[in-house]
C-alpha positions as CSV (number, residue, x, y, z in Angstrom):
1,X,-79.2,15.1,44.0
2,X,-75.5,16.1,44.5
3,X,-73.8,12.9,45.8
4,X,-69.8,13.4,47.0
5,X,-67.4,11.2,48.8
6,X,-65.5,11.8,51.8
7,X,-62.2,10.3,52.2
8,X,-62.0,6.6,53.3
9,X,-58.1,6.2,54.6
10,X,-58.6,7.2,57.9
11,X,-61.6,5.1,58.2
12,X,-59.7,1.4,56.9
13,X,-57.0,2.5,59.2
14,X,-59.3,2.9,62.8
15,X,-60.6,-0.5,61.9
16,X,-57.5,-1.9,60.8
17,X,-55.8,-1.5,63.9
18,X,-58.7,-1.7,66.1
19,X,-59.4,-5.3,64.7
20,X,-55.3,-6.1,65.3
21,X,-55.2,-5.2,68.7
22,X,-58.7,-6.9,69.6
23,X,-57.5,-10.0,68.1
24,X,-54.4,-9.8,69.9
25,X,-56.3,-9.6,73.4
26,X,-58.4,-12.2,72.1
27,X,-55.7,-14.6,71.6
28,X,-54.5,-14.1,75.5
29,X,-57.5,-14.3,76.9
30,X,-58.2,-17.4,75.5
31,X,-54.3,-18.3,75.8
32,X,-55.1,-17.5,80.0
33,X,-58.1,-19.6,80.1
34,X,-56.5,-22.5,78.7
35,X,-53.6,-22.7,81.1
36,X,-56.1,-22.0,84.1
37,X,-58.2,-24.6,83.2
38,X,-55.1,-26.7,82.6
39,X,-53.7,-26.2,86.1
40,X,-57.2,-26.9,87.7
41,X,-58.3,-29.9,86.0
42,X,-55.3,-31.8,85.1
43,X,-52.1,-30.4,86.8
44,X,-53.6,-29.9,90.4
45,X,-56.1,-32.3,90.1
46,X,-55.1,-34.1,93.0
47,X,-53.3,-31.9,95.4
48,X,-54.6,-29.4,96.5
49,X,-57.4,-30.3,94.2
50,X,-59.8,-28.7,91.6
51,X,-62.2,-26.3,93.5
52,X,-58.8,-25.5,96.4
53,X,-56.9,-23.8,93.1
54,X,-60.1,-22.2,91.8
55,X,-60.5,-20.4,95.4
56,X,-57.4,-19.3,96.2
57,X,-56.7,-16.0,96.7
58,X,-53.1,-15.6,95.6
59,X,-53.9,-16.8,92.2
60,X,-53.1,-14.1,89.6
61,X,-54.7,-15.9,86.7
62,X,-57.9,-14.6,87.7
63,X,-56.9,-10.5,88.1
64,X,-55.5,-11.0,84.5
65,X,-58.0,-12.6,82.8
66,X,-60.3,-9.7,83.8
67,X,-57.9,-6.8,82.6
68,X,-57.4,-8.6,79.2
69,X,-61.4,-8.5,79.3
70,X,-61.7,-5.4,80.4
71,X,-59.6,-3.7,78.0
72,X,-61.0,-5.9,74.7
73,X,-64.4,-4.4,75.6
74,X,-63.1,-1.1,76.0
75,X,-61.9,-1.2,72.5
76,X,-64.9,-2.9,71.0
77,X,-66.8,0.0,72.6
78,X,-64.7,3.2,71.3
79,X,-65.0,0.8,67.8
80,X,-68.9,0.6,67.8
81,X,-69.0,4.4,69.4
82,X,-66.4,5.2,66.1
83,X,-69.0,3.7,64.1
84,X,-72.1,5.5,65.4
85,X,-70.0,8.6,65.0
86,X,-69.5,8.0,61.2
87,X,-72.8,6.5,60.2
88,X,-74.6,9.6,61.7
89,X,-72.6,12.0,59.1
90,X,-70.0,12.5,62.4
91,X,-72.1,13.8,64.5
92,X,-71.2,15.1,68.0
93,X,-74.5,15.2,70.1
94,X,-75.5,11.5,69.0
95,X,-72.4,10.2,70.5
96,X,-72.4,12.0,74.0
97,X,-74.6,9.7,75.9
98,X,-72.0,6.5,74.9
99,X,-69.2,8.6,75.9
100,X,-70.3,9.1,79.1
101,X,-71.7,5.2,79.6
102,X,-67.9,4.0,78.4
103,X,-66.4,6.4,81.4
104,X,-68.7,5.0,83.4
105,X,-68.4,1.5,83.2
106,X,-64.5,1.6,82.2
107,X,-64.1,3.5,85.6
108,X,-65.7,0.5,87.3
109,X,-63.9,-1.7,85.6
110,X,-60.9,0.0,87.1
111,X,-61.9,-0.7,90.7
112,X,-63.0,-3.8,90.0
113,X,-59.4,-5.0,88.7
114,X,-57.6,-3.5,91.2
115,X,-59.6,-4.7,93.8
116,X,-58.7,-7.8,92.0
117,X,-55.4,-7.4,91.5
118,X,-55.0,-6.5,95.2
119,X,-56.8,-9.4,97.1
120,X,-54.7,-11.9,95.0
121,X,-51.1,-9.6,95.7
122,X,-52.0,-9.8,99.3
123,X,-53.2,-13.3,99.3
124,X,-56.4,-12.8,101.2
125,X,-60.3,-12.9,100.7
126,X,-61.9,-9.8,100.0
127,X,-63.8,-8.6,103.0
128,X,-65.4,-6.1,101.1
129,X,-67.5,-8.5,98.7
130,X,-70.8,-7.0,98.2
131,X,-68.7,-3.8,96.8
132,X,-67.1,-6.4,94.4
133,X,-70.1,-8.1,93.4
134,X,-71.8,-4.4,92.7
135,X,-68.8,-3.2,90.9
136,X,-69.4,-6.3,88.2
137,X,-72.7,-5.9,88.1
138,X,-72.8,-2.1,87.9
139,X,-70.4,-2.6,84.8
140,X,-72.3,-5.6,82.8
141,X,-75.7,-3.3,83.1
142,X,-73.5,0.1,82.0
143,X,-72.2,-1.9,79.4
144,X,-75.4,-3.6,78.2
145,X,-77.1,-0.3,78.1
146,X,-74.7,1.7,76.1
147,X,-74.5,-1.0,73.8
148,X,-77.9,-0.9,73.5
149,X,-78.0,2.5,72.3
150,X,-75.3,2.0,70.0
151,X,-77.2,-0.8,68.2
152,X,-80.5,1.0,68.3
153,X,-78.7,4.5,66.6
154,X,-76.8,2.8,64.0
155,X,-79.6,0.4,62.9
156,X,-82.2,3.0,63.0
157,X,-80.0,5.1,60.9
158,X,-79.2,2.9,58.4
159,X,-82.9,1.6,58.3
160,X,-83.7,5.7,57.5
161,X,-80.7,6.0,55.1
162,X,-81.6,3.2,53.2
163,X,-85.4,4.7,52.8
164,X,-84.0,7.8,51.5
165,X,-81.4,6.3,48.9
166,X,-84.8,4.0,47.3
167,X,-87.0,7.6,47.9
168,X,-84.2,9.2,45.3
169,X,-84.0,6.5,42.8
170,X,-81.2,4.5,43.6
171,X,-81.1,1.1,43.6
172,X,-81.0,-0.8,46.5
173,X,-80.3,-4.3,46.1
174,X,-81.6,-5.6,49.3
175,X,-81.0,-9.3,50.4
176,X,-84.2,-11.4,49.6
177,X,-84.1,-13.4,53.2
178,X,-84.9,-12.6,56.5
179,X,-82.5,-14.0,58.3
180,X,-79.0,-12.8,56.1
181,X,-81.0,-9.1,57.2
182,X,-80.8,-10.6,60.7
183,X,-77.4,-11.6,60.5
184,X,-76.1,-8.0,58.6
185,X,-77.8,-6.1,61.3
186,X,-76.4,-7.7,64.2
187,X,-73.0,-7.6,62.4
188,X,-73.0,-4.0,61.5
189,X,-74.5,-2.5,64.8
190,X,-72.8,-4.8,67.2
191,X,-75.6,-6.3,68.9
192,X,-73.6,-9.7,70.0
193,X,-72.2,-7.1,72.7
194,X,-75.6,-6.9,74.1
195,X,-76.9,-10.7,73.8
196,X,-73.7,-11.7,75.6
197,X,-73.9,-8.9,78.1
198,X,-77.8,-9.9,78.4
199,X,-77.2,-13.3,79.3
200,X,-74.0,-12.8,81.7
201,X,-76.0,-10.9,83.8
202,X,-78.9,-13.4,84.2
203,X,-76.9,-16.3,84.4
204,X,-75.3,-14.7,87.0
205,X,-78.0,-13.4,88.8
206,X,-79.5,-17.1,88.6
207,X,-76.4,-18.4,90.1
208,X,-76.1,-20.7,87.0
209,X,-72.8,-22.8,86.3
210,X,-73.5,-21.2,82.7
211,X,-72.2,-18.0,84.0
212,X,-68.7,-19.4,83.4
213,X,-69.3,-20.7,80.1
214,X,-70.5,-16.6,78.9
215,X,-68.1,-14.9,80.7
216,X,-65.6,-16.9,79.1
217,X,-66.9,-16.8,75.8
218,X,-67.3,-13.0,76.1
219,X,-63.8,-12.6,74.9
220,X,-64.4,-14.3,71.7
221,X,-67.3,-12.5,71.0
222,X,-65.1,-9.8,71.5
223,X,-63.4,-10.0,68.7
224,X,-66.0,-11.8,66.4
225,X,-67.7,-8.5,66.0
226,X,-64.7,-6.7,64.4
227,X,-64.1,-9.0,61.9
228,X,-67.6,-9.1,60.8
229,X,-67.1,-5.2,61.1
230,X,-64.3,-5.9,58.4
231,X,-66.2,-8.5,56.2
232,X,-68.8,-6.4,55.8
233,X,-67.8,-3.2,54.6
234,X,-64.7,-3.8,53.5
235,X,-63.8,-7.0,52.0
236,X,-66.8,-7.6,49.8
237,X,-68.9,-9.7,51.8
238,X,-72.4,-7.7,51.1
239,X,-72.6,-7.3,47.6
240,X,-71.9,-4.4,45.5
241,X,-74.5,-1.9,44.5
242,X,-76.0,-2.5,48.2
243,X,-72.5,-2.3,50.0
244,X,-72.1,0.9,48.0
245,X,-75.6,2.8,48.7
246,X,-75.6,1.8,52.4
247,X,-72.3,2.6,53.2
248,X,-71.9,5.8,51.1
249,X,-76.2,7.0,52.5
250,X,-74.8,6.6,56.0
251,X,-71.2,7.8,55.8
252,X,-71.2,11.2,53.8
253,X,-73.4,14.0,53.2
254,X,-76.6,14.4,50.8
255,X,-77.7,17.4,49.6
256,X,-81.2,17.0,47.6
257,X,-81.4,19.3,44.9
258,X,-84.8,17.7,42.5
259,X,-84.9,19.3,39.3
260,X,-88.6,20.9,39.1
261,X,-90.4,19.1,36.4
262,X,-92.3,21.6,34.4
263,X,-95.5,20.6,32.1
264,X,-93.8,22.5,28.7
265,X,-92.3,19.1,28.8
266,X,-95.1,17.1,28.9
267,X,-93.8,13.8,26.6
268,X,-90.3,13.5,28.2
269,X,-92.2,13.8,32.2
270,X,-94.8,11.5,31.1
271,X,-91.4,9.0,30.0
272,X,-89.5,9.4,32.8
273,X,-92.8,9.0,34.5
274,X,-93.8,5.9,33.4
275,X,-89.6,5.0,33.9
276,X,-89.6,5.6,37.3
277,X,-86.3,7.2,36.4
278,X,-84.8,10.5,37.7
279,X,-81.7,12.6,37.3
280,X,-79.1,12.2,39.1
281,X,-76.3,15.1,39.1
282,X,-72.7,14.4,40.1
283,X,-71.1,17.9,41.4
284,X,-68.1,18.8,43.2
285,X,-68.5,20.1,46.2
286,X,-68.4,23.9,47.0
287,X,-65.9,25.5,49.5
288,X,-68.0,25.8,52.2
289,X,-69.0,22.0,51.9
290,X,-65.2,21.0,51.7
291,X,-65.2,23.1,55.2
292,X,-67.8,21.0,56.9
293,X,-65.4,17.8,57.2
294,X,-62.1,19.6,57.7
């Protein structure tokens, strides 16, 4: 087998700034929430009161807190669709059906904030509300769905690249429980944008007051999923020798070149047999190879 490594520095840098700039949106959102909840419940508790802040229509607080949502899960999205694109060897089919869910959805979210931004610049209701209330749920479902792709691809792949890595011989050191599997999957493949997106939607189609409490916590999953990103590949949190075959089965090239095993060499077959060992040939990659990820 002829293993070779592409080059990582473009890779830490995506996810570097990616996580930065997630984080930062993170921080306002959560900044916004606090000083809207502060204003309803303590500062205009009295006059005009808690639910008369909540439902007026010149307050801005509401417009931003869904463009500082709207653009974290944007980002998360071109982060997971980046890392669909690398763990399928950069392949440009598998990432054309995300592509065109993220225009889709980001597209409604457009309409949705400026429809926002415009009922509370005009101070008045919004006659139009069932096109609201179809624009937000037009973008959870486009959302959830895409993301469910995403985590399907990328777990699927590295279930099928980790198959192949213990096929050639290389040892795969696997964690023993269930649930740390569990928790690297849903780290790696982003499925926290899907739970959350799941439940948003049916709390909100139940009319639950729990619709508040997901689509407020949607920002901080937001920017959970990065960092786990980070932890995981690249701070050492999985441990070596599995950190090492995942990451490198999924992220370059393999080109399987078995050395035929002839019978004039019956005792050392026999050995390597019995082993369970086989060759593994480190090579430099050809110029046409070295072409491929130009």
């Amino acid at each position: 087998m002829c293993l070779y490594r592409r080059r990582q520095g473009v890779r830490i840098d995506i996810v570097r700034w990616s996580v930065i700039a997630m984080f930062l949106l993170t921080t306002a959102s959560i900044a916004v929430f606090i000083f809207d909840n502060w204003n309803g419940w303590i500062r205009y508790r009295v006059e005009p009161g808690t639910m008369a802040y909540f439902n007026r229509h010149d307050n801005m607080i509401g417009p931003c807190k869904t463009l500082l949502w709207s653009i974290g899960v944007m980002l998360g999205d071109y982060l997971m669709l980046w890392r669909l694109y690398m763990v399928w060897s950069r392949s440009i089919r598998i990432i054309i059906a995300p592509i065109i869910g993220i225009l889709a959805y980001g597209s409604c979210s457009i309409f949705l904030c400026s429809r926002a931004f415009q009922s509370a610049y005009l101070n008045r209701d919004d006659h139009d509300y069932q096109v609201t209330t179809v624009l937000m749920f037009s973008t959870l479902a486009l959302g959830v769905l895409t993301n469910l792709y995403t985590t399907v691809m990328i777990v699927g792949r590295l279930w099928w690249t980790g198959r192949q890595v213990q096929l050639v011989g290389t040892i795969v050191d696997t964690p023993k429980n269930w649930y740390t599997n569990i928790i690297l999957a849903m780290a790696e493949s982003g499925a926290m944008y899907t739970i959350a997106g799941l439940a948003t939607i049916i709390t909100s189609a139940a009319v639950s007051n729990a619709f508040i409490i997901f689509a407020c916590a949607d920002a901080i999953i937001v920017g959970i999923v990065p960092t786990l990103l980070v932890l995981l590949l690249h701070v050492n949190m999985v441990k070596e020798k599995r950190r090492n075959a995942v990451t490198e089965a999924s992220g370059t090239g393999f080109q399987f070149s078995h050395r035929a095993r002839s019978s004039s060499k019956g005792e050392d077959n026999d050995t390597d047999a019995r082993d369970g060992s086989r060759d593994i040939e480190y090579q430099e990659p050809s110029e046409l190879q070295k072409s491929w990820y130009r």
